[in-house]
matplotlib code that plots the C-alpha trace (Angstrom):
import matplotlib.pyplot as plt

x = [29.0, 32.7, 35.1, 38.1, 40.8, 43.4, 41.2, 41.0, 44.7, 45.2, 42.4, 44.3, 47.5, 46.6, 44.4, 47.3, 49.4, 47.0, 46.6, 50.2, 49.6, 53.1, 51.5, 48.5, 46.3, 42.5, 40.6, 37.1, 34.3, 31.5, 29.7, 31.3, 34.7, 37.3, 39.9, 42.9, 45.4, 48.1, 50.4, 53.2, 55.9, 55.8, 58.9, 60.1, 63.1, 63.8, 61.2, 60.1, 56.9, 53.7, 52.1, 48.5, 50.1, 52.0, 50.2, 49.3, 48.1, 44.2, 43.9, 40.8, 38.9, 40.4, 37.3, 34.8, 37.2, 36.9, 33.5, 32.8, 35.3, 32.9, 29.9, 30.9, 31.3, 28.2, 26.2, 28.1, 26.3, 29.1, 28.7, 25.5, 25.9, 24.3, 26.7, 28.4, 31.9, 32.5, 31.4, 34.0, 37.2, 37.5, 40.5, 37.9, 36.9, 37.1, 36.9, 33.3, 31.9, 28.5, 29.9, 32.1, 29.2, 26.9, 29.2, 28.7, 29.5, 27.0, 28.3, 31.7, 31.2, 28.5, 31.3, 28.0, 30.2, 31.1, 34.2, 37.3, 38.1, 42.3, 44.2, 47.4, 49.5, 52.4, 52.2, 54.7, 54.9, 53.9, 51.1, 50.1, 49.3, 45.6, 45.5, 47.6, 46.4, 42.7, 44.2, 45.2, 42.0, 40.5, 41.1, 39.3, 36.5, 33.3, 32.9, 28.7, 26.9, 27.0, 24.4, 23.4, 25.7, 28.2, 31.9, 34.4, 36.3, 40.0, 40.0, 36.7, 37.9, 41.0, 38.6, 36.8, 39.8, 40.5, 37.3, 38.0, 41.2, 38.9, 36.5, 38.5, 41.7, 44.4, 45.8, 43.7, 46.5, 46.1, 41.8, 42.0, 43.9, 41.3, 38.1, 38.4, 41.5, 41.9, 38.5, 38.5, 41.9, 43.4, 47.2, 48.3, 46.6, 48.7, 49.2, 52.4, 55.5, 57.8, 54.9, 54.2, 58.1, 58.0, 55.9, 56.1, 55.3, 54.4, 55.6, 53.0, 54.0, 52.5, 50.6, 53.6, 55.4, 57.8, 58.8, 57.0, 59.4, 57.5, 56.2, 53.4, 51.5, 51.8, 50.3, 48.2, 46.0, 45.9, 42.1, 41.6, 43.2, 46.9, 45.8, 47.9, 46.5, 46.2, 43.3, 42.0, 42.2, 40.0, 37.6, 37.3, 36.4, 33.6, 32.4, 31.2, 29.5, 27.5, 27.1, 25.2, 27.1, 30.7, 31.3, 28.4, 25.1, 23.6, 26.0, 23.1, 22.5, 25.9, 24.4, 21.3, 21.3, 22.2, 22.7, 22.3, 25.4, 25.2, 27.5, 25.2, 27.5, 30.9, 31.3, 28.1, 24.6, 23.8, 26.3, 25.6, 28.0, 31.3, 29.9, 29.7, 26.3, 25.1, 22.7, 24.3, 22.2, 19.4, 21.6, 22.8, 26.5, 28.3, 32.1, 35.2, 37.6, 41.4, 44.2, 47.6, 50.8, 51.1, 48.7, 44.8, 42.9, 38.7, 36.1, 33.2, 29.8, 27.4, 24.8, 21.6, 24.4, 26.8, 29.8, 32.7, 35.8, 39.1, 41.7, 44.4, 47.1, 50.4, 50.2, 49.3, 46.1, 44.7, 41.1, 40.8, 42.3, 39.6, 36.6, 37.6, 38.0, 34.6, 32.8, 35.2, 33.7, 30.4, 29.1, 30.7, 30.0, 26.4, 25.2, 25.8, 26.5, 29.0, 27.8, 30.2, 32.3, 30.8, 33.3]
y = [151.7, 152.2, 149.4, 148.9, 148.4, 148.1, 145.3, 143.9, 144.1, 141.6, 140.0, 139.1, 138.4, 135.7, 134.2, 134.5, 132.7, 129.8, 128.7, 129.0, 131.7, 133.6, 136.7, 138.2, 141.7, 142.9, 145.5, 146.2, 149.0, 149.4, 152.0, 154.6, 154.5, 152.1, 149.5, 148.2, 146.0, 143.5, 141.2, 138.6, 138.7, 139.0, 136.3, 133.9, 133.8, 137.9, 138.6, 141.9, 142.6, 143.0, 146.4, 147.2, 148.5, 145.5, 143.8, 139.9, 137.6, 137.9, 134.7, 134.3, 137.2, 138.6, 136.7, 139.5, 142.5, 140.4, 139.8, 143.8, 144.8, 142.8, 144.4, 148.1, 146.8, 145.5, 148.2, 150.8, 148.7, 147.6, 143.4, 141.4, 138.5, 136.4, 137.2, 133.8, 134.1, 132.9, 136.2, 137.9, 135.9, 134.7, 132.4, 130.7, 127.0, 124.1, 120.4, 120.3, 122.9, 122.4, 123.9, 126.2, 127.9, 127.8, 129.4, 132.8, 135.4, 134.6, 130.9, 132.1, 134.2, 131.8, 129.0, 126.8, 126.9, 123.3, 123.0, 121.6, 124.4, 123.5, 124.8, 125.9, 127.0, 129.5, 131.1, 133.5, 137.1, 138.7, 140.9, 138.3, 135.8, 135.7, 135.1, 132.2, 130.7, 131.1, 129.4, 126.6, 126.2, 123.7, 120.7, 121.1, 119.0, 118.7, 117.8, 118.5, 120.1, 123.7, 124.8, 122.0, 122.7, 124.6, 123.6, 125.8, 127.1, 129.2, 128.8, 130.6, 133.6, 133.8, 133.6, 136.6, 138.3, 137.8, 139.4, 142.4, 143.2, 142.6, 145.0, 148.3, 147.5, 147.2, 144.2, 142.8, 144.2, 148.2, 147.6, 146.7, 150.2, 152.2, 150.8, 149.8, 151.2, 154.4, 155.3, 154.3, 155.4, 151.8, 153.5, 149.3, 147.6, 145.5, 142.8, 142.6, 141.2, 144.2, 146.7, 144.6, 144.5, 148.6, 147.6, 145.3, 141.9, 138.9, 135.3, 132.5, 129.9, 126.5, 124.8, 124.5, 128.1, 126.9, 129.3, 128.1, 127.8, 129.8, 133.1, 133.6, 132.3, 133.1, 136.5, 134.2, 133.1, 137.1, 137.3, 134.2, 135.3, 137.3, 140.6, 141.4, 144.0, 145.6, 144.6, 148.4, 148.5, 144.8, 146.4, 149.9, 147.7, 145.3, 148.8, 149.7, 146.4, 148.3, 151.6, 151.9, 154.7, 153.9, 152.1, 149.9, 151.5, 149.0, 146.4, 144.8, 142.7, 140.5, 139.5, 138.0, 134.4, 133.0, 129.1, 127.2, 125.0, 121.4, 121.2, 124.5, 123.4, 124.4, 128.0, 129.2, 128.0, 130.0, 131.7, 135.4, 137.3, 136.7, 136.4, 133.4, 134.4, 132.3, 133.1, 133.3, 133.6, 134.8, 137.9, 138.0, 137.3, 137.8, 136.5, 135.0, 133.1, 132.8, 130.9, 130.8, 129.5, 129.4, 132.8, 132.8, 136.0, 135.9, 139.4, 139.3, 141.9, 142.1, 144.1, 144.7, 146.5, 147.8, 146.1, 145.0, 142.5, 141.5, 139.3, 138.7, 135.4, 134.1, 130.6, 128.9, 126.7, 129.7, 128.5, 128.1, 131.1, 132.5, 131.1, 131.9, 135.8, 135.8, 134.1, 136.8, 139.7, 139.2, 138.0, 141.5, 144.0, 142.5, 139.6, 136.7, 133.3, 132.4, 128.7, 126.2, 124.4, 121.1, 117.7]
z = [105.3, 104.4, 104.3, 106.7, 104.7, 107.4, 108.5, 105.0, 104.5, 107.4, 106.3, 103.0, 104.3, 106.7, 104.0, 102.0, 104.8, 105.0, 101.6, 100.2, 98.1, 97.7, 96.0, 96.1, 95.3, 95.9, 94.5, 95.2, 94.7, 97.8, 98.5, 95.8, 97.0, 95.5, 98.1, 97.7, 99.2, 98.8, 100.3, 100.2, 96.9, 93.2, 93.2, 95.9, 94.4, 94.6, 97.3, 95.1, 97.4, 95.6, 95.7, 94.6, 91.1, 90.6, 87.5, 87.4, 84.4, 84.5, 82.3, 80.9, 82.6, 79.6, 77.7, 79.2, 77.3, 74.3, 74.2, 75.4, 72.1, 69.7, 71.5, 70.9, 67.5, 67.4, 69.3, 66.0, 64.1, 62.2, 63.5, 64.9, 67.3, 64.5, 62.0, 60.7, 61.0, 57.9, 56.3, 58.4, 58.3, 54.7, 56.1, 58.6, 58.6, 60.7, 59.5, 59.4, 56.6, 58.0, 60.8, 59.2, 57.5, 61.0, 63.2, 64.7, 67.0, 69.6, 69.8, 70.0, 73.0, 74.6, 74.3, 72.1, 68.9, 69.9, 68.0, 70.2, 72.4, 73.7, 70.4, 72.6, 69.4, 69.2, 65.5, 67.0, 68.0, 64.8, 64.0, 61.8, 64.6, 65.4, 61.2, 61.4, 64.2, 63.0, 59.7, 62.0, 63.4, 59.7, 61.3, 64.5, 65.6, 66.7, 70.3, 69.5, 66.4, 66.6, 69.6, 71.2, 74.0, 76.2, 76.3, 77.4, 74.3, 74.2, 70.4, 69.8, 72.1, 69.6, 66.9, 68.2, 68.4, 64.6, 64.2, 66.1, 64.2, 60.7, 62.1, 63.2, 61.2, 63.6, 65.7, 68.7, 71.4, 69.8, 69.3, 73.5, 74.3, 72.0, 72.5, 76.1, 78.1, 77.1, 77.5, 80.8, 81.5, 82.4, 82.6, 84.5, 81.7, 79.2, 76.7, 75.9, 77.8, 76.7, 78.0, 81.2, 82.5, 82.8, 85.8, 89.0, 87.1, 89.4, 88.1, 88.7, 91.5, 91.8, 94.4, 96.7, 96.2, 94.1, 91.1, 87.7, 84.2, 82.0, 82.3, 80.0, 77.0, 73.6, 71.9, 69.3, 71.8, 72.9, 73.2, 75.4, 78.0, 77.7, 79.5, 82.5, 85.1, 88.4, 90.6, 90.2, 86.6, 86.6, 89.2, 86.8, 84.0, 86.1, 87.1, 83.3, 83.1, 85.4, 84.3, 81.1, 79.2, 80.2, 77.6, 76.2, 76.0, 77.2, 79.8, 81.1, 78.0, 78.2, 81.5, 80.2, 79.9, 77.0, 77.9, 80.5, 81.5, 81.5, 85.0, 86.8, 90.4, 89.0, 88.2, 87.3, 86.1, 82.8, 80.4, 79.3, 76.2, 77.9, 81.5, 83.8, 85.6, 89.5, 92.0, 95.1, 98.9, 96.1, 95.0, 90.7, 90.8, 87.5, 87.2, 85.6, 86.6, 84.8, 84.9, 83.1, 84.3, 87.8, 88.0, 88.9, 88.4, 89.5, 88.7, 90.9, 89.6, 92.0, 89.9, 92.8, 94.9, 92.6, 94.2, 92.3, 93.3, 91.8, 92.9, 91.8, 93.0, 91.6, 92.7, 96.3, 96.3, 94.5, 93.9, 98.3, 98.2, 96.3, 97.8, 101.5, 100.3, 98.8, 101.8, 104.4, 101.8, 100.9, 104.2, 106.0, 102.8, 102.3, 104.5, 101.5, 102.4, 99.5, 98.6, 100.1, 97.2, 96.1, 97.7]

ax = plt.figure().add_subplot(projection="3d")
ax.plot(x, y, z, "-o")
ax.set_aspect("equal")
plt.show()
């Protein structure tokens, strides 16, 4: 059954209305056809109206494109998930060699590396970057020997990203265009700020509307979560997590299980390679949430119906915002009751 999209615009914009949001986009694929709408403004202060080009800050969805770079690498054969990193990055060690030498790629992307995971540091904007902030990373800690656990880690993402630019040459921002936007001809798909501006650029907000200082984060921490996007471009790419051949061979192994999470009522119950994977209503959902500054960005796989979401928000009481649009979706598109937030 096709969607209304008339109906879903509306839909959107009074959601919008209710929880603050100033800003917001959706994209989703049902039933072989692609939707998209938009509402509200990119910027209070200008009132630039958000179209469904515009492109937002996708956070740490951007985690998924990392961890699907380091796959294509892996299924060429060129890198294994068990690979220390160690024997990739000569410049890599943190302040416990045992660890050091333990590390891999799987606890990288699996967030079980257990080192501290909230390195927020600016080694400025040069291609030299992810080296120097990877150099930076010897004095972090333990928060629990290497694979006893899941803890939520930016650094490791950053980490992966060094690897990527080891592997194929060229810095993390050009190995994203060639192995994963070009191929799927992403054209509202960027990185950096100097590539976003040629577009409609939405500024994050925060919980009251009111305009955030900063726009962005800095390019060293690139592969955690610095991708900026249209809702279409986000829902193209959760599309080849379910298609094997669009890009992976085989897209269905990043949503095996790979962990379970010690807190299975916030966000998800197991971790795959890059995904966040539930059970929702007793249908598979894969996701990922992201947030930067003042921006919130949420991919939604449904893999048993081949339905893919994206939504994008600049500020608001985003996470409400989110939740809400799920239940409104999923309920219409496929008879799923979302699980109500835990108080």
């Amino acid at each position: 059954m096709k969607a209304d999209i008339e109906h879903w615009a509306s839909c959107l914009a009074a959601l919008a209305a209710d929880s603050e949001v100033p800003g917001a986009s959706l994209a989703f694929w049902h039933d072989g056809e692609v939707y998209e709408c938009a509402t509200g403004v990119l910027n209070t202060t200008t009132g630039a109206p958000v179209g469904t080009d515009s492109l937002f800050q996708i956070g740490s969805v951007t985690k998924v494109w990392t961890a699907t770079q380091l796959m294509l690498l892996a299924e060429q054969g060129r890198v294994t998930l068990d690979t220390p990193v160690a024997e990739i990055l000569p410049e890599f060690r943190v302040s416990d060699p045992r660890a050091t030498a333990a590390i891999t790629l799987r606890h990288l992307l699996t967030h079980t590396s257990g080192i501290d995971g909230d390195l927020f540091l600016d080694t400025g904007r040069g291609d030299d970057c992810l080296r120097r902030y990877v150099e930076a990373c010897a004095d972090l800690e333990q928060t629990f020997p290497v694979g006893d656990s899941h803890s939520y880690c930016n650094s490791g993402f950053v980490i992966a990203g060094r690897i990527i630019e080891q592997l194929t040459g060229t810095v993390w921002d050009q190995a994203l265009r060639e192995q994963i936007c070009e191929p799927l001809g992403l054209t509202h798909t960027w990185t950096l700020p100097e590539d976003v501006l040629r577009f409609g650029a939405a500024v994050g907000h925060d919980e009251r509307g009111a305009l955030v200082p900063r726009w962005g984060l800095p390019r060293s921490v690139g592969p955690a979560g610095l991708i900026c996007a249209r809702a279409a471009d986000v829902v193209a790419f959760g599309r080849a997590h379910l298609t094997p051949g669009a890009l992976l061979a085989d897209p269905a192994f990043l949503r095996q299980a790979q962990v379970e999470l010690p807190n299975p009522h916030c966000g998800g119950r197991q971790w795959g390679i890059g995904w966040s994977l539930d059970e929702w209503d007793g249908h598979q959902v894969v996701s990922h949430t992201g947030d930067t500054i003042g921006q919130h960005a949420v991919l939604w796989a449904l893999p048993e119906h081949g339905t893919v979401i994206a939504a994008l928000i600049n500020g608001g009481r985003s996470v409400e915002f989110q939740h809400r649009l799920a239940t409104e979706l999923l309920r219409e598109l496929h008879a799923i009751d979302v699980p109500a937030p835990i108080a």
